[in-house]
C-alpha positions as CSV (number, residue, x, y, z in Angstrom):
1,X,0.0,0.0,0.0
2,X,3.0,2.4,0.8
3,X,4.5,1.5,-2.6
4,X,1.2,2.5,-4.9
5,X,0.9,5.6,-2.6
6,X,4.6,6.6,-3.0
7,X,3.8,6.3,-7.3
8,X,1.0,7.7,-7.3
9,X,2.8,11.3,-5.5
10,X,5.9,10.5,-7.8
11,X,2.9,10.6,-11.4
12,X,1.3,13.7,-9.4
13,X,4.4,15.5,-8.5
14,X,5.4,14.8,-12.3
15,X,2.7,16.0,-14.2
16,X,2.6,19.6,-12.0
17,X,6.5,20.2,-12.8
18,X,5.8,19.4,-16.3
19,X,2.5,21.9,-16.5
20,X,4.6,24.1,-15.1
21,X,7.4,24.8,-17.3
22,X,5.0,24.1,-20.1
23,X,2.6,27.2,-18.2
24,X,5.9,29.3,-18.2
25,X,7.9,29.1,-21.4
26,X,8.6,32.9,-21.2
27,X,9.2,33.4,-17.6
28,X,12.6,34.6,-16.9
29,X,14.4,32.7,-14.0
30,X,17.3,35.5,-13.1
31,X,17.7,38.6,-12.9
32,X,20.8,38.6,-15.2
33,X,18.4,37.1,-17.7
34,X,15.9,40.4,-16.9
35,X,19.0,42.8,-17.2
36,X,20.3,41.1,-19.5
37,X,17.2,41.4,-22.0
38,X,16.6,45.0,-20.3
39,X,20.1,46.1,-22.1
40,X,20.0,44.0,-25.5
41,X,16.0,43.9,-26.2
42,X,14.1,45.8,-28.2
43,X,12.1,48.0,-26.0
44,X,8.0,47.6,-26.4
45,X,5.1,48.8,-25.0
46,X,2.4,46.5,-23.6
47,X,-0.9,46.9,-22.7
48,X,-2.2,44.4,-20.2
49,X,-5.7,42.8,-22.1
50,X,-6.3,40.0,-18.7
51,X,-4.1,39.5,-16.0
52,X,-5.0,36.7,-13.1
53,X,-6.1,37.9,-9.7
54,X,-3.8,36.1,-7.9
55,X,0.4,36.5,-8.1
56,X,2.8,34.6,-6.2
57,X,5.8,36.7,-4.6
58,X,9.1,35.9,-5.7
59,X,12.7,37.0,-5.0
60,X,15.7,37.0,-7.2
61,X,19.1,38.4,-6.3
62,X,17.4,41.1,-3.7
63,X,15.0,42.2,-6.0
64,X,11.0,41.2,-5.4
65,X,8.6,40.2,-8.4
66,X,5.2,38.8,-8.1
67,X,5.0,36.2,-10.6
68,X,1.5,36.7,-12.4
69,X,-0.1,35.4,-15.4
70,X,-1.6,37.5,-18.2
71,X,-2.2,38.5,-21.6
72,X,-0.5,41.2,-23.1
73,X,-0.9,43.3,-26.4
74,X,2.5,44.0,-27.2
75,X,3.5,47.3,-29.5
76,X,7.0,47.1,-31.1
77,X,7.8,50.7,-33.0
78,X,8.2,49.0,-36.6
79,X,7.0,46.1,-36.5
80,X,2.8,44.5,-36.6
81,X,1.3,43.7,-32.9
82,X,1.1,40.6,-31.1
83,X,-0.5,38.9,-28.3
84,X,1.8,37.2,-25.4
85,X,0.3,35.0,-23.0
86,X,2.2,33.3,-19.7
87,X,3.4,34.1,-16.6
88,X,5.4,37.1,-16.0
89,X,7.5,38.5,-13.4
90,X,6.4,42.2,-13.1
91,X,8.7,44.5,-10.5
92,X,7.0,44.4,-7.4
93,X,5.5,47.8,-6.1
94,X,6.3,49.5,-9.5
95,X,4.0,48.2,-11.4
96,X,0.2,47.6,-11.1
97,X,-0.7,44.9,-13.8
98,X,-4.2,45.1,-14.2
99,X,-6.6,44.6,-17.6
100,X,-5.6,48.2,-19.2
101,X,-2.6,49.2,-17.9
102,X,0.2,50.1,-19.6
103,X,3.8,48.2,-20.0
104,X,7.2,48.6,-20.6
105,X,8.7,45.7,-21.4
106,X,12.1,44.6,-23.6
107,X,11.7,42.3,-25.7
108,X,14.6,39.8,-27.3
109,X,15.4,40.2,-30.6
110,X,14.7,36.9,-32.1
111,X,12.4,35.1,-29.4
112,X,9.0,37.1,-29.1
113,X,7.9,34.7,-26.4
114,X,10.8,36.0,-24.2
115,X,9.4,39.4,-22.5
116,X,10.8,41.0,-19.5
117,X,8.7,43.8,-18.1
118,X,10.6,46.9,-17.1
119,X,8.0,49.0,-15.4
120,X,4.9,51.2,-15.9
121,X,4.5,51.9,-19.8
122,X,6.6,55.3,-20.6
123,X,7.8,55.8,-17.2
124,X,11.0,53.1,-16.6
125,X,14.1,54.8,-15.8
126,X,17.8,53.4,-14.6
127,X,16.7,54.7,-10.8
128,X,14.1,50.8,-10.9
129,X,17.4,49.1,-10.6
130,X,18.3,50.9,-7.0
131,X,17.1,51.3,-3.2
132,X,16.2,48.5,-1.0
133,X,13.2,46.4,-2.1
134,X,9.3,47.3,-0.8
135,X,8.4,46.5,2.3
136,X,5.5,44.4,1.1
């Protein structure tokens, strides 16, 4: 009985990492993946179309994220719009990602799936990447 009960959380605990990455092929992991995309991206705007009620809080190297999924009309100067869907780490207590608001984000080059969002759309500056993180 122990042995079909220790399979059977092996199969579930499977299946959730697997719907997980497959959930969050555009999150970035690091935040010298973020920075790194912040400085060699193409800079976009994005305007948030649905965005989940509930985000997760996450940490990376001092600096606090909530990881959230939405849906995101991305504007490239030059190039046709898109719609991006998956989870996204937006800067926590900089940004308010609810259905309307606006986005900065970067965007790579060659990979439109990887998005890393900056700030609030038209207002990021190099001043994000300093101070202590928010209290909440």
């Amino acid at each position: 009985m122990v042995a079909i009960a220790t399979i059977v959380m092996v199969i579930v605990a499977f299946f959730i990492v697997n719907v997980a990455r497959g959930a969050s092929g555009n999150l970035l992991t690091s935040t010298a993946a973020i920075d790194a995309l912040a400085r060699k991206g193409v800079r976009a705007r994005g305007l948030v179309l649905t965005s989940d009620r509930v985000s997760f809080g996450v940490t990376l190297g001092g600096r606090r994220f909530e990881r959230r999924g939405m849906t995101l009309d991305v504007e490239i100067p030059g190039r046709p719009p898109f719609i991006a869907s998956g989870n996204f780490l937006v800067p926590r207590g900089i940004v308010e990602a609810t259905p309307g608001a606006s986005l900065e984000l970067a965007v790579h080059p060659t990979n439109q799936s990887r998005i890393a969002v900056l700030g609030p759309g038209g207002f990021t500056g190099p001043w994000l990447n300093y101070g202590p993180p928010n209290s909440y």
